[in-house]
C-alpha positions as CSV (number, residue, x, y, z in Angstrom):
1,X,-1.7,2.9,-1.2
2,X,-3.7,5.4,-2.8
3,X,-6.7,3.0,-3.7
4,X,-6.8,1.8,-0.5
5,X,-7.0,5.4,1.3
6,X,-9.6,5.9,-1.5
7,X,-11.6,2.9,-0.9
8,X,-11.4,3.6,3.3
9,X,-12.4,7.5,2.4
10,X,-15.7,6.0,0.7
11,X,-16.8,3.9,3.4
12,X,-16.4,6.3,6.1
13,X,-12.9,5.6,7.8
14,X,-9.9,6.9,7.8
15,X,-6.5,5.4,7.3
16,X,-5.7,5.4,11.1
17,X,-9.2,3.5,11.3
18,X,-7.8,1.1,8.1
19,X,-4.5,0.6,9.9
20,X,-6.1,-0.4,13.7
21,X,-8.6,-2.9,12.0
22,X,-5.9,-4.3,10.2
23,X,-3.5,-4.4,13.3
24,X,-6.7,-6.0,15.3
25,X,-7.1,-9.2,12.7
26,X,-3.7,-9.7,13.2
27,X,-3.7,-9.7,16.7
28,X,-7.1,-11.8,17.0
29,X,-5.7,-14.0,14.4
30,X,-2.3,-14.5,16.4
31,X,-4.5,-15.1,19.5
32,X,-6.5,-17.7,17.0
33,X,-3.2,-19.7,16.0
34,X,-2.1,-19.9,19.5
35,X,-5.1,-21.0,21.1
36,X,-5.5,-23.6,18.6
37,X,-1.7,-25.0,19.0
38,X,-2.1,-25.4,22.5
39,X,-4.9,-27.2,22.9
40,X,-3.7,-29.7,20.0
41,X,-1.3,-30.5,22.4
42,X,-3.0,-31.3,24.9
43,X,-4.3,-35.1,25.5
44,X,-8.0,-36.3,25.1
45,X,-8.3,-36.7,28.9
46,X,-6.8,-33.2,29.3
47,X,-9.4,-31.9,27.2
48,X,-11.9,-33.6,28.7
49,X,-11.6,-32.0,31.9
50,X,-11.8,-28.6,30.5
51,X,-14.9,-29.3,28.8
52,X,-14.2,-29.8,25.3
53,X,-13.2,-32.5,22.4
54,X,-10.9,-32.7,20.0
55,X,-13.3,-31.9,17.3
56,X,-14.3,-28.8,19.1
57,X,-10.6,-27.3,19.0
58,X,-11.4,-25.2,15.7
59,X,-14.3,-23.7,16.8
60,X,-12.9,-22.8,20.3
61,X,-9.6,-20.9,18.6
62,X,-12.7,-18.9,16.1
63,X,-14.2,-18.1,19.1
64,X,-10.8,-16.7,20.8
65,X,-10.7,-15.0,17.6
66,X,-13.8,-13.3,17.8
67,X,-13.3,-12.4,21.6
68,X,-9.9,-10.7,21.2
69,X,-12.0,-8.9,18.0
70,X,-13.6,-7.4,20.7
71,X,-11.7,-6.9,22.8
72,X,-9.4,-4.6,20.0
73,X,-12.9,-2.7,19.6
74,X,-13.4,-2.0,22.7
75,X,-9.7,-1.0,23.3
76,X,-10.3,1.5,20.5
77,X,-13.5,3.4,21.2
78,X,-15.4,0.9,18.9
79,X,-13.4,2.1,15.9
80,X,-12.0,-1.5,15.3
């Protein structure tokens, strides 16, 4: 624990900052996982009418993954 407080103190944050970025990839990442699970399960036709192919499922859960990033961020005063 002491590296890591070390290694935060030299780039500018502090743990609090250490422990909300951590806390916001988890979140995003959760959001990521989900996303991706329940379009799987959803037929071809199904997500046809939302716009979207099966091959595009990966890159839709990255981008709820990136959204929700920003979403922590701007939840935290840009901190995150």
């Amino acid at each position: 624990m002491t590296a890591i407080t070390m290694a935060a103190d030299k780039i500018g944050w502090t743990l609090m900052d250490f422990y909300k970025k951590i806390q916001a990839h988890f979140k995003a990442r959760a959001v990521q996982k989900r996303t991706k699970s329940e379009l799987s399960r959803l037929s071809d036709h199904e997500l046809n009418d939302i716009g979207i192919s099966r091959s595009m499922i990966g890159v839709t859960a990255w981008e709820a993954y990136k959204i929700e990033i920003e979403r922590q961020t701007r939840k935290h005063g840009g901190v995150v």
